[in-house]
N, C-alpha and C positions, 0 to 999 in steps of 0.2 A: 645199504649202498648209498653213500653220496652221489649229489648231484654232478660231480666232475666225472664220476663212474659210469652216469647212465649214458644209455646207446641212443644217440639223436638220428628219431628217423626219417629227420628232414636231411635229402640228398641221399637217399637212398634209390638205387633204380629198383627196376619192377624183381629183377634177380635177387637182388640182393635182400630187397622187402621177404622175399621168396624163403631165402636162405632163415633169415632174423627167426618169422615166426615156426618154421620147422624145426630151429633149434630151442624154441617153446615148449615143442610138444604139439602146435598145431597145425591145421591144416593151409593150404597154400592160396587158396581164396581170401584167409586174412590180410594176404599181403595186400590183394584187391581192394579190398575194402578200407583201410590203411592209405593209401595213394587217391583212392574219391574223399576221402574226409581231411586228408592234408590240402590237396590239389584243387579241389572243385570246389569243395562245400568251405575250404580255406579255415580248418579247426584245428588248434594247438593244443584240446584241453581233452584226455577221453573222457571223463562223463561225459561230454555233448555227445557221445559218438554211439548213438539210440540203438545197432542194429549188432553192436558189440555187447556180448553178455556180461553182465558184474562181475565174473572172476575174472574173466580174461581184463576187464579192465582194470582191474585192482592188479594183475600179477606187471601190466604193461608200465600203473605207476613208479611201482616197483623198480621195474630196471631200464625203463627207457622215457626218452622226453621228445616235442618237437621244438627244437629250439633257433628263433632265425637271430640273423644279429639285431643289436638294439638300434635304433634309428635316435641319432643325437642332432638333426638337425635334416629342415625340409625345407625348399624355395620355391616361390612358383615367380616364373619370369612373367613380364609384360605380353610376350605371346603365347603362353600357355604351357610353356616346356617347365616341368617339374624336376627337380633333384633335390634328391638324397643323401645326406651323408651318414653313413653305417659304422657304428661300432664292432670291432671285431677281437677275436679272442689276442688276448698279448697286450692292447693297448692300441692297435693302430686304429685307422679309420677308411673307407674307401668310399667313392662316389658313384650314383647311380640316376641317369637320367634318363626321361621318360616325353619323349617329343611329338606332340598329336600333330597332324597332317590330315585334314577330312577323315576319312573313313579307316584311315590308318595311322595307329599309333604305335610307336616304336619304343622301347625299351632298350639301353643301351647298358650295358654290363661291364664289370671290372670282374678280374681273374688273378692277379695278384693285389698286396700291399704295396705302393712303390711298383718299380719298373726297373729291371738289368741293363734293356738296350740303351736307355740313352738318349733317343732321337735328339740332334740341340735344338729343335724347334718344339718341342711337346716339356709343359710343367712340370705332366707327373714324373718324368725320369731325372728332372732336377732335384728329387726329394731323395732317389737312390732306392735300394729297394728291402723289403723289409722280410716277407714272405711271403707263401703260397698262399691263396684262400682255398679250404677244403670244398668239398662239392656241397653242404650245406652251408654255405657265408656264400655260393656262388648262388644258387638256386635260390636260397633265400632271400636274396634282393628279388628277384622274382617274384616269390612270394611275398614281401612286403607290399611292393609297388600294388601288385593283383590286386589285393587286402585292402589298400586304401581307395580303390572303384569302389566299395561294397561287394555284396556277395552278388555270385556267379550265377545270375537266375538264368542268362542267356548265354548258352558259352560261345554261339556263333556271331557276339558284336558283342566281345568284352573291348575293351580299350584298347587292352597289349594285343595288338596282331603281329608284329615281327620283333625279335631279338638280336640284338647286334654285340658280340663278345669284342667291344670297341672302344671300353672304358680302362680303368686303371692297368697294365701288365701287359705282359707278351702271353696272351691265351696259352700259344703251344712249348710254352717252358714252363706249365702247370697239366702239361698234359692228360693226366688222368683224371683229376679231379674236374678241368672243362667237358672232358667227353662225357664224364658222368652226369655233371648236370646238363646238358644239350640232350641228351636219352632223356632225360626228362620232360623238358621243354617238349619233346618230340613225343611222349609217352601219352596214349589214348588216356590214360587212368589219371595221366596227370593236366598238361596244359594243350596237348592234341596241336601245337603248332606244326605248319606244313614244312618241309624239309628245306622247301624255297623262303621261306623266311625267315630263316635261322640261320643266321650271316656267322662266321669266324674271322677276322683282322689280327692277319698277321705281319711284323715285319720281314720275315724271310727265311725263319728256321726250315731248311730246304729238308733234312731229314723226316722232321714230322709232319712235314706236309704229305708226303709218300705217306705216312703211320695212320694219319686220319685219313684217308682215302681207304685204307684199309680197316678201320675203325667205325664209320660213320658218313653219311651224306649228307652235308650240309652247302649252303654256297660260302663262296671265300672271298676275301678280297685281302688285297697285298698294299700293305702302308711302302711304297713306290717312291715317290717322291723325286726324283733323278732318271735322266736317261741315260745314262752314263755313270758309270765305276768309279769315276775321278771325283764328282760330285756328291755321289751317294755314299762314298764314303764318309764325305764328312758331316751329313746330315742323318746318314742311319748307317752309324758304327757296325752292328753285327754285319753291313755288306763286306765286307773287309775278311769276313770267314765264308760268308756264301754271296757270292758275286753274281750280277744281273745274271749273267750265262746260263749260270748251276739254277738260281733261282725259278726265272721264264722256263727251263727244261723241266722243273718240278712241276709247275702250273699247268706246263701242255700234259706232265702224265695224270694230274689231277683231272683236269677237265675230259679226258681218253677214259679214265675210271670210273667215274660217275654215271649212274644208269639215266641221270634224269634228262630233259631236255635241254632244259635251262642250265646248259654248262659253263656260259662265260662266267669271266671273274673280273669282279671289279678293282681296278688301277688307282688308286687312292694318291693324290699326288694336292699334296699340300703348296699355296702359290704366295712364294716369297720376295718379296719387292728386288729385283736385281741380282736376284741368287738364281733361279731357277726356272725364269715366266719369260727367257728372251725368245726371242723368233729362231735363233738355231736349237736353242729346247726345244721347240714344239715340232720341228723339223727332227729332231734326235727320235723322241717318243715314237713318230709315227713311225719313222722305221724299225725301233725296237719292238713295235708290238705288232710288226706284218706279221701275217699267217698262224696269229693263237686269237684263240674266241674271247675278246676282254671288250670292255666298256671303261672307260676312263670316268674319274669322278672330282674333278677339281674343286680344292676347298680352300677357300678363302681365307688364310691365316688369321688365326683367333690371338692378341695379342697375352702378355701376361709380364709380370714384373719381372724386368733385367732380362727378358727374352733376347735380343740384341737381334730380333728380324721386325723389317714390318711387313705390312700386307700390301699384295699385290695393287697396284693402281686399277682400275675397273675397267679401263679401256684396255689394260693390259692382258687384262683375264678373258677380256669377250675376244680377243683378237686372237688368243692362244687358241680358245673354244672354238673360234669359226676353223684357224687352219685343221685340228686334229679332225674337226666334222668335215669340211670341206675335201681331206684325203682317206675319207671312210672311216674313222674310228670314232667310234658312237660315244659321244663325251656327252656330260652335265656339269654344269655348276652347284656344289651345294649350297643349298642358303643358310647362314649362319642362324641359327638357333638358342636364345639361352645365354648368350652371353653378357647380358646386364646379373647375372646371379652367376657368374662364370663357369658356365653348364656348356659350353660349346667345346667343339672339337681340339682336343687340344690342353685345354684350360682346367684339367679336373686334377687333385692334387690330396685331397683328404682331408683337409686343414678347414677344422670347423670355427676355428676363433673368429679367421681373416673374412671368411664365408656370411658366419650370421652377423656381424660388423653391416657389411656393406649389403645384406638382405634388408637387413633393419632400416638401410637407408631407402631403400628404397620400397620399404613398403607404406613408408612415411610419406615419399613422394605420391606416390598411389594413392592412397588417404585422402591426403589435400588436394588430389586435382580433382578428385570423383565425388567428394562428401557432399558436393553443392550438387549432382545429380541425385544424388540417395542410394548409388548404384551398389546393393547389397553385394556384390561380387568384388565387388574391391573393400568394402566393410568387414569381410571377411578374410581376405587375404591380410 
């Protein structure tokens, strides 16, 4: 059997693991065991895998592999935000960043190559869109990221505490292959994350949002951006097939479906210097989101080449912040993150040329300003 033949049992759910080794010939505990040595103990290789007898290991070299994508390129920004960029089967490349916050570090995920929708404020849909990632190029970002903590001695203060499917792609036009790796994410045998911390961002595909509700409990959040139809059209194209109306009516039956407490969903609304930040938007907003359980989340436009937006003025942004809090809707500002290695919101695109180009620059900078301290953590970077 060639290596293109073999069954990679990375992104496999616990079922499915289930399914694999029954068609072995063995028992369904393997699959168990299979999912702590990929997921916990973070092992690609079976010899390492002690508690697996020698046939079974020699039959598993055989016909199956753990295979994640290759990592062709790694950045660590001035405040700590890491990314990734992943080689993936075909030739393309995706982005994967990982942003610590005290006690919580985030992990932010791609689901496509490229991007369908469009957004005209977001990079990666300027590159068009290439494919689906399968549920292992999904999960295995995951698993890289994990990998490069060390291993899992603690799994209650690993690094990665929440995941955000907020990277490359419109998650719910990969539908399967997202839910399958979030079961994972989700999986005790695998990375045991809580339900509440495994975010999905979507722009507004209103039927699948109904499909994972019935699929899956996660929280959601809606890339919004517009209070209004007239506007949202021309910054997220797919409103044009599902309009605020249809969309919000989706959200109120998502948040009704959901067993958990925590059912609001976060409003994602990108702040565009004179586009989108006036005082009758913020006035629009409030009353498009009376009476549904949401939390608004305002993000400071992350720029990027030939974007043709800039970012919101600052007084502009705190003034939007006070009215939506001011008439009850629970807003935050995001703080941009990552953007001197173009890891911010926005800004991720796959392009590892442009990438280590201007990482290089700046780890030269880094270099020379810390060398005269000794400070071994920039020697290293």
């Amino acid at each position: 059997m060639t290596e293109a033949e073999k069954t990679n049992l990375l992104g496999k759910t616990r079922e499915e693991m289930e399914a694999f080794f029954l068609s072995l010939g063995e028992k369904k505990y393997r699959a168990h065991q299979m999912l702590k040595w990929i997921y916990i103990h973070q092992v690609d290789d079976f010899e390492l895998m002690t508690d697996v007898g020698k046939a079974l290991r020699e039959k598993l070299r055989q016909v199956a592999e753990i295979r994640p994508p290759e990592i062709l390129h790694e950045g660590i920004s001035r405040d700590g935000t890491r990314k990734w960029v992943f080689k993936v089967d075909g030739g393309g490349a995706v982005e994967t960043v990982f942003i610590p916050d005290g006690r919580r570090g985030t992990l932010c995920v791609s689901s496509q190559v490229g991007c369908s929708v469009d957004c005209s404020f977001c990079s990666t849909g300027k590159q068009g869109f290439q494919r689906d990632l399968s549920s292992a190029e999904i999960i295995g970002q995951v698993w890289l990221a994990s990998r490069s903590f060390g291993p899992r001695t603690n799994l209650g203060q690993h690094p990665i505490t929440n995941v955000v499917m907020m990277g490359m792609g419109e998650p719910l036009l990969n539908f399967v292959n997202v839910v399958r790796a979030m079961k994972l994410m989700k999986e005790d045998l695998a990375y045991g994350i809580s339900k509440k911390r495994i975010t999905l961002s979507t722009s507004g595909v209103v039927p699948m949002i109904d499909k994972l509700s019935d699929e899956l409990d996660v929280s959601l959040a809606i890339s919004l951006h517009a209070p209004n139809d007239e506007l949202r059209n021309q910054l997220v194209p797919l409103n044009r097939k599902y309009p605020l109306a249809d969309l919000l009516a989706a959200c109120k039956r998502y948040s009704e479906k959901i067993p958990h407490k925590h059912k609001s969903i976060t409003m994602e609304y990108v702040m565009l210097k004179g586009i989108n930040d006036k005082p009758e938007h913020a006035r629009q907003l409030v009353k498009l989101m009376r009476n549904l359980p949401v939390k608004v989340n305002l993000i400071p436009f992350n720029p990027f080449p030939h974007a043709g937006y800039e970012r919101s003025e600052r007084n502009d942004i705190l003034a939007f912040h006070k009215h939506l809090n001011d008439n009850g809707l629970l807003t935050t500002i995001r703080t941009t993150r990552g953007d001197d290695i173009d890891a911010a919101c926005g800004q991720l695109v796959g392009d590892v040329v442009d990438r280590t180009r201007r990482s290089e620059r700046w780890r030269k900078e880094v270099f020379l300003r810390d060398s005269d301290d000794n400070d071994r953590t920039a020697a290293e970077v």
